[in-house]
Legacy VTK file of the C-alpha trace (Angstrom):
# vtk DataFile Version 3.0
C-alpha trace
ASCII
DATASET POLYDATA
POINTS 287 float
-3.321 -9.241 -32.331
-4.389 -9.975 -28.901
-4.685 -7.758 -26.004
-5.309 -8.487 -22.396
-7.524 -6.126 -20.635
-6.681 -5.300 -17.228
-9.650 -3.925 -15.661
-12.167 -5.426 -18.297
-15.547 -5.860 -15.927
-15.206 -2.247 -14.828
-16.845 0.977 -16.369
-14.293 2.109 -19.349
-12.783 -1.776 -19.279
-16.447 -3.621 -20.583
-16.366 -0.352 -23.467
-12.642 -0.929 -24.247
-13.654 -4.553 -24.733
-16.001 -4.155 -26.769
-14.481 -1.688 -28.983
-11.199 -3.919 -29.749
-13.912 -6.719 -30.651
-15.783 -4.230 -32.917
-11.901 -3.977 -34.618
-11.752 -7.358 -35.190
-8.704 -7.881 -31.968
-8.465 -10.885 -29.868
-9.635 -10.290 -26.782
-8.463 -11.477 -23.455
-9.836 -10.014 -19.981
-8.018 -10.316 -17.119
-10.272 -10.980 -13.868
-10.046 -11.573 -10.372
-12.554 -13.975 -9.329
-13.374 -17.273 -11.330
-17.374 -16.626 -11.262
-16.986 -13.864 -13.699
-15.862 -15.570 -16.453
-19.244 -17.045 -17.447
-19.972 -13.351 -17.752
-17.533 -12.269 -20.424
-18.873 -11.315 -23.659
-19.142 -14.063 -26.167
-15.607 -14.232 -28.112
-13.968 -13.296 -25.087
-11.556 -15.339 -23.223
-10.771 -15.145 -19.549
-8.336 -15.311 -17.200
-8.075 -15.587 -13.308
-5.648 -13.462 -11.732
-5.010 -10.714 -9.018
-2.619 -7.606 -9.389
-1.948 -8.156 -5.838
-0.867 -11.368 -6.683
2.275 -11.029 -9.028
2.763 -14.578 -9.493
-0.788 -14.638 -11.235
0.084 -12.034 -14.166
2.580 -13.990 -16.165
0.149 -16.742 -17.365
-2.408 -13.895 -18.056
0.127 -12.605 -20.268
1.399 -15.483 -22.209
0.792 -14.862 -26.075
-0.219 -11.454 -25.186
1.174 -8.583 -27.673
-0.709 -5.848 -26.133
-2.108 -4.252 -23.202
-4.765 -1.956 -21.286
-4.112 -1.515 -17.575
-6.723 0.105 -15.042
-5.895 0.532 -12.039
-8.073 1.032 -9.237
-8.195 2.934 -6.334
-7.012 1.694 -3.527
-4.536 1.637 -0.983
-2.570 -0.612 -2.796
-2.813 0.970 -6.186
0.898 1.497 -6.963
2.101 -1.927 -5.901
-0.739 -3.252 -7.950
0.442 -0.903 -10.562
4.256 -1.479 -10.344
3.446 -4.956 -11.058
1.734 -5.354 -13.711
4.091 -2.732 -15.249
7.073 -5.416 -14.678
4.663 -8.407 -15.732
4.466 -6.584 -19.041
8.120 -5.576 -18.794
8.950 -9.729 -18.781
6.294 -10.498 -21.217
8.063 -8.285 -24.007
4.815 -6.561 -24.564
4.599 -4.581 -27.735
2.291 -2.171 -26.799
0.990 -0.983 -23.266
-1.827 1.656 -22.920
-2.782 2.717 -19.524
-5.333 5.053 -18.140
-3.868 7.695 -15.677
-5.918 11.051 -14.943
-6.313 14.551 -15.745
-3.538 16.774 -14.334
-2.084 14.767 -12.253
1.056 16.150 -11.861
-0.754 19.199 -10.430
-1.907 18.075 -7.553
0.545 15.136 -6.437
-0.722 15.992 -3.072
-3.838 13.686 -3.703
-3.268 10.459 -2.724
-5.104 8.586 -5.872
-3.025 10.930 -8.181
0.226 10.192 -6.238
-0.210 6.846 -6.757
-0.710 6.645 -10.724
2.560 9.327 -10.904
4.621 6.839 -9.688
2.878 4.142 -12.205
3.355 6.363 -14.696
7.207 6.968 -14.595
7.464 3.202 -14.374
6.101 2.842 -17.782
7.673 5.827 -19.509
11.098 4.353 -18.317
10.582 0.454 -19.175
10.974 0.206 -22.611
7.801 -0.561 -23.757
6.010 1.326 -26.499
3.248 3.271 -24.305
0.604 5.551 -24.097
-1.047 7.402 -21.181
-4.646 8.152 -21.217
-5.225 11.046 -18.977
-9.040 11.534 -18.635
-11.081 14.138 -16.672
-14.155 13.074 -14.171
-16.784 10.754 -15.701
-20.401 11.639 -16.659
-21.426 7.833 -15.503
-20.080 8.517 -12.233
-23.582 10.343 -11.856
-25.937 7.178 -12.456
-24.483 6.402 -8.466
-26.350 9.558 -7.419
-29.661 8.290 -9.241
-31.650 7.974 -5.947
-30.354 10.965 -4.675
-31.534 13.325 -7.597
-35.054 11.095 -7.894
-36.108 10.942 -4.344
-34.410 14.077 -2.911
-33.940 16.140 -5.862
-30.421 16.682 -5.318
-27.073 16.168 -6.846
-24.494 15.512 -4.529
-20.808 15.140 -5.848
-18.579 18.024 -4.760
-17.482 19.274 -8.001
-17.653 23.178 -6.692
-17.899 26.162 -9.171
-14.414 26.530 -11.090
-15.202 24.212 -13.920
-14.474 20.837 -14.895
-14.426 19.343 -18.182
-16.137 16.118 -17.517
-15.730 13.193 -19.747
-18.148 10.198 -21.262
-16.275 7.161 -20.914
-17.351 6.183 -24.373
-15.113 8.743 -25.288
-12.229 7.447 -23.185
-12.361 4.079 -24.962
-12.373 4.986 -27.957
-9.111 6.521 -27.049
-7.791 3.257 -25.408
-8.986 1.493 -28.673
-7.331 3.516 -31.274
-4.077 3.813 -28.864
-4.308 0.574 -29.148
-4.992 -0.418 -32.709
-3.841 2.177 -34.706
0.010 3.457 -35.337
1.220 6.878 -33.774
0.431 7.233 -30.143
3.483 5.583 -28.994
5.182 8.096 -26.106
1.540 10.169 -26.015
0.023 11.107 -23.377
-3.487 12.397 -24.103
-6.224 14.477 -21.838
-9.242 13.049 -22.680
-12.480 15.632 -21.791
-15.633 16.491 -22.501
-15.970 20.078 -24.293
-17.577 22.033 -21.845
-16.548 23.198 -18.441
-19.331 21.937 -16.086
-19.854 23.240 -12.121
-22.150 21.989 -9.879
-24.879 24.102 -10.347
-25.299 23.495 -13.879
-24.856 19.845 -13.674
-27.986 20.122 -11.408
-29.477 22.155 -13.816
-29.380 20.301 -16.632
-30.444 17.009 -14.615
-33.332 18.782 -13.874
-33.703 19.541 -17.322
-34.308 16.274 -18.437
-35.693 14.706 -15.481
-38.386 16.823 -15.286
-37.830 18.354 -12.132
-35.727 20.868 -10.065
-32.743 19.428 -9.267
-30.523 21.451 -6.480
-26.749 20.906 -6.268
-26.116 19.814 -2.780
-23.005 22.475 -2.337
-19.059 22.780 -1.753
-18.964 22.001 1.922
-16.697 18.891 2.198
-17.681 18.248 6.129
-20.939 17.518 4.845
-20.267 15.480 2.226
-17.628 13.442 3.997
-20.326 12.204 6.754
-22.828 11.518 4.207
-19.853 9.531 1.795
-18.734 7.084 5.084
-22.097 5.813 5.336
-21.050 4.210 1.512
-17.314 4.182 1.655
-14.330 3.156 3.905
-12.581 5.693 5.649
-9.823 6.261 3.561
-11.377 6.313 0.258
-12.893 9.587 1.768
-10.063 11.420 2.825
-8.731 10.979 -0.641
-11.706 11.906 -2.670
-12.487 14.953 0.072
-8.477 15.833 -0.910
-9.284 15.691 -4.812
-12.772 17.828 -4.637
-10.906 20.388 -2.271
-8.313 20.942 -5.137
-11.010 20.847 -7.907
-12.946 23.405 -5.601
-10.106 25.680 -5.425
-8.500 25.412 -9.266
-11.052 23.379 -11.299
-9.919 20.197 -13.319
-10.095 22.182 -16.963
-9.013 21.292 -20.618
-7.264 23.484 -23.062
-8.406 24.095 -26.404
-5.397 22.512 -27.351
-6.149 19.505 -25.319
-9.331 19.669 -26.825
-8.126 19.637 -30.215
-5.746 17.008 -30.319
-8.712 14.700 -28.596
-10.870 15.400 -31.695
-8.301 14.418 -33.792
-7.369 11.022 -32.028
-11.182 10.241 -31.381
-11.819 10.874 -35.596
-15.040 12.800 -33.832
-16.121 15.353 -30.970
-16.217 14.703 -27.789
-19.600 13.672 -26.032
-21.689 16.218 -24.195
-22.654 16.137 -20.828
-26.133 17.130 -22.347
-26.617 14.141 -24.465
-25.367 11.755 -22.063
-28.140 13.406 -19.180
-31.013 13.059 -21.889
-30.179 9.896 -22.716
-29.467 8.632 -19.185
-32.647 10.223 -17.698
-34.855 8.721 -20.442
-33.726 5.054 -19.799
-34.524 5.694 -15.990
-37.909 6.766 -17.523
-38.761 3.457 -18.712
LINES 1 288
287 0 1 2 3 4 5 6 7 8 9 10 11 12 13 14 15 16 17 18 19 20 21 22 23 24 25 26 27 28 29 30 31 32 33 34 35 36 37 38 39 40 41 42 43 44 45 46 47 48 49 50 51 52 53 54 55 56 57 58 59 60 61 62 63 64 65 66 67 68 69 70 71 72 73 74 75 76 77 78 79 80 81 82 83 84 85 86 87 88 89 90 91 92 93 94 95 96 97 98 99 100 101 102 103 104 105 106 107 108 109 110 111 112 113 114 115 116 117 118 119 120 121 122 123 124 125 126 127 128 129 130 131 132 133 134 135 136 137 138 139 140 141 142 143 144 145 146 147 148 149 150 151 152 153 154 155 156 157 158 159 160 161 162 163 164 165 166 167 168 169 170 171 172 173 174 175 176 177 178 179 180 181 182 183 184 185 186 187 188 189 190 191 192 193 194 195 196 197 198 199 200 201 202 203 204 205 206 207 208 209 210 211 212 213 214 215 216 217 218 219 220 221 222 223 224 225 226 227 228 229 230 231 232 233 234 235 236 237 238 239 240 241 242 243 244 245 246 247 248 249 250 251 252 253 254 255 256 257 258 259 260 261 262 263 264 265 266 267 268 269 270 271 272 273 274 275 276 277 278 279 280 281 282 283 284 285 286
């Protein structure tokens, strides 16, 4: 079996990658620039090409049987999407997997989430065997606010007091990698969260925990935050992300028990804890 990996240098593409080499799959990671291919994990093979540039997909996917497709944000994410969804159409793919988000169809009013809808209806509807991984926000979304909590004590991302169920992306590819590998999760579509319901303030709290030191959340005002974010990010990167905190201020991004329970069952374990991950995080920026 080989699988291309669409998205394989990124955060949950290098653990996917890994994971279908640890079950003994043929690997091939799709990339955009040349340079990285050096970089690829040994047993790895690479190829060059662009989901902006269609015409680059189909020799990416020659002898392919399976695929995982990321896609990321940006203003072009459902073009980028789209295509690689009819790529895969014309390659007679046997199995596509692709990673989605949390609730999306809740809040279509978020541009991000607006985007993937649309991706997602493509794939339901082209014939392939598919599955959607729907995950909640990453725990290694934090290491980015690593200066902020050392040298300021504070922890800055927006996530507001209703509760969200935040998710180790260990956890989300071992999802990929089983949805992948193993038979029955064709036409699933599976939340993938972390058990507890995590605000804000007790994010902070348990950074401080195990760095050692009080750690304040930096609060719910989105003015704020947006000034500070431009600084970092283009301008409409934060209009989108300032949409998606709003709504996760105002409902929370939450898993059901039920949710909860089929995710133990796929994963063949629990899901991580934000806990673990922060001790283990803050000890390796210890050393």
């Amino acid at each position: 079996m080989r699988v291309l990996v669409i998205g394989g240098t990124g955060n949950v593409g290098s653990q996917v990658t890994q994971g279908l080499l640890q079950a003994g799959v043929v690997v091939r990671v799709l990339t955009r620039s040349a340079d990285k291919l050096g970089s690829l994990p040994a047993g790895v093979e690479g190829a060059v090409g662009d989901l902006t540039a269609p015409a680059s997909l189909p020799a990416a996917l020659q002898g392919v049987d399976a695929a995982f497709l990321v896609t990321a944000l940006s203003q072009t994410e459902t073009h980028e999407g789209l295509a690689a969804v009819e790529s895969a159409k014309a390659a007679r793919l046997r199995r596509l997997v692709y990673m989605s988000v949390h609730h999306l169809d809740r809040a279509p009013h978020i541009p991000h989430f607006a985007s993937k809808i649309t991706i997602e209806y493509a794939i339901r509807t082209s014939g392939i065997p598919y599955t959607l991984v729907q995950p909640n926000n990453f725990f290694q979304v934090d290491t980015w606010f690593r200066e902020a909590m050392l040298q300021y004590g504070l922890y800055p991302q927006p996530i507001g007091r209703k509760g969200v169920n935040r998710v180790d992306v260990r956890d989300i590819a071992d999802v990929v990698v089983a949805a992948l590998t193993q038979p029955g999760h064709e036409g699933k579509a599976y939340t993938v969260a972390g058990p507890d319901a995590l605000t804000g303030d007790s994010v902070a709290q348990t950074w401080g925990r195990h760095l050692g030191r009080p750690i304040q959340y930096l609060g719910d005002d989105l003015d704020v935050w947006a000034q500070q974010a431009k600084a970092m990010l283009p301008e409409w990167l934060v209009m989108d992300l300032c949409i998606m905190y709003r709504h996760i201020q105002q409902y929370g991004l939450i898993a059901t028990e039920a949710d909860l329970a089929e995710l133990r069952s796929v994963l063949g374990h629990a899901p991580r804890r934000f806990e673990d991950f922060a001790a283990e995080t803050a000890a390796s920026w210890k050393t």
